[in-house]
N, C-alpha and C positions, 0 to 999 in steps of 0.2 A: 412531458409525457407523450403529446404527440409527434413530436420527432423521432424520438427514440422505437416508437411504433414505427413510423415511416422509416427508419434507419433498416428496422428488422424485416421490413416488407420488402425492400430497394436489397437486401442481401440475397434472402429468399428468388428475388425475379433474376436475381444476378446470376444463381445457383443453376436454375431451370434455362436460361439462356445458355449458358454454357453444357447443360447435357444437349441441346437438341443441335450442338454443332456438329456437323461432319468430321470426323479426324478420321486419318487415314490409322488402319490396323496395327497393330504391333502384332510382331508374329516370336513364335516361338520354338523349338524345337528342342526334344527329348524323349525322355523316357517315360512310361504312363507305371506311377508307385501307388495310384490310389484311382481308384472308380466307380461311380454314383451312378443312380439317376438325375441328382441334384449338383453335379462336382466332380473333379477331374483334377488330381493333382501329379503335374510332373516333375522330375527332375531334369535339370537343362545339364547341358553338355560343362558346365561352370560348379555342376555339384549342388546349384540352388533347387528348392523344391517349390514349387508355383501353384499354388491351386485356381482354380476356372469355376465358376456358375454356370450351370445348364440350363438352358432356358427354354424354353418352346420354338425359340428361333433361331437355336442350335444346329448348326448340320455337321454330320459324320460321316466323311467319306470313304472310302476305298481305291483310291484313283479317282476317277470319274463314278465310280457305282455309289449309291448313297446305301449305309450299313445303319445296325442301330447301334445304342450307346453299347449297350449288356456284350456287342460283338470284339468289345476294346479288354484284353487282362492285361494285368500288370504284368510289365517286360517289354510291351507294344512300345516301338518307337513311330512318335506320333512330331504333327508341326502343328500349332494352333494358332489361329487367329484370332486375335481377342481386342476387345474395345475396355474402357474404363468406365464404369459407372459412380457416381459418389452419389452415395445415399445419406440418410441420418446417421447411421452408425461407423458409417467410414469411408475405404471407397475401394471398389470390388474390379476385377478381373471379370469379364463374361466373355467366354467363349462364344464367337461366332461359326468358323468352321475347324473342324478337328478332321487331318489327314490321316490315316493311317499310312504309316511306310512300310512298304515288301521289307522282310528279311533281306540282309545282307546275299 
């Protein structure tokens, strides 16, 4: 019984060391099909559709000028930056910075 405890504790520290690593960004780029306060779903240039977590330490660019979310519609061709988070219920995409790109 106590093993098995310690097995579940030793998985648990396993879990929480591996969110607090550094990895570098996966980026993304497409087209914005869906937009939240909470969420951002694109489609990539592959035809896949991706959705993103918005988080409080989200940022949304303009070039260099920082926008807010509500400034992005559907059609916006956008690149994101995202990290992986794995929570209890699975493991999530969260947007770090969201580019908008000038029209063609």
């Amino acid at each position: 019984m106590i093993s098995r405890r310690l097995g579940i504790l030793l998985v648990f520290a396993a879990l929480l060391a591996a969110q607090n690593k550094k990895v570098p960004l996966a980026n993304f780029t497409g087209t914005v099909r869906g937009v939240s306060s909470k969420r951002i779903t694109i489609e990539t240039q592959e035809g896949n559709l991706v959705d993103f977590d918005i988080t409080g330490k989200t940022r949304v660019m303009s070039g260099k000028k920082k926008i807010r979310m509500d400034d992005l519609k559907s059609g916006d061709a956008v690149t994101v930056e995202a990290h992986e988070e794995i929570r209890i219920l699975g493991q999530y995409l969260v947007a770090d910075i969201i580019t908008a790109m000038p029209p063609p």
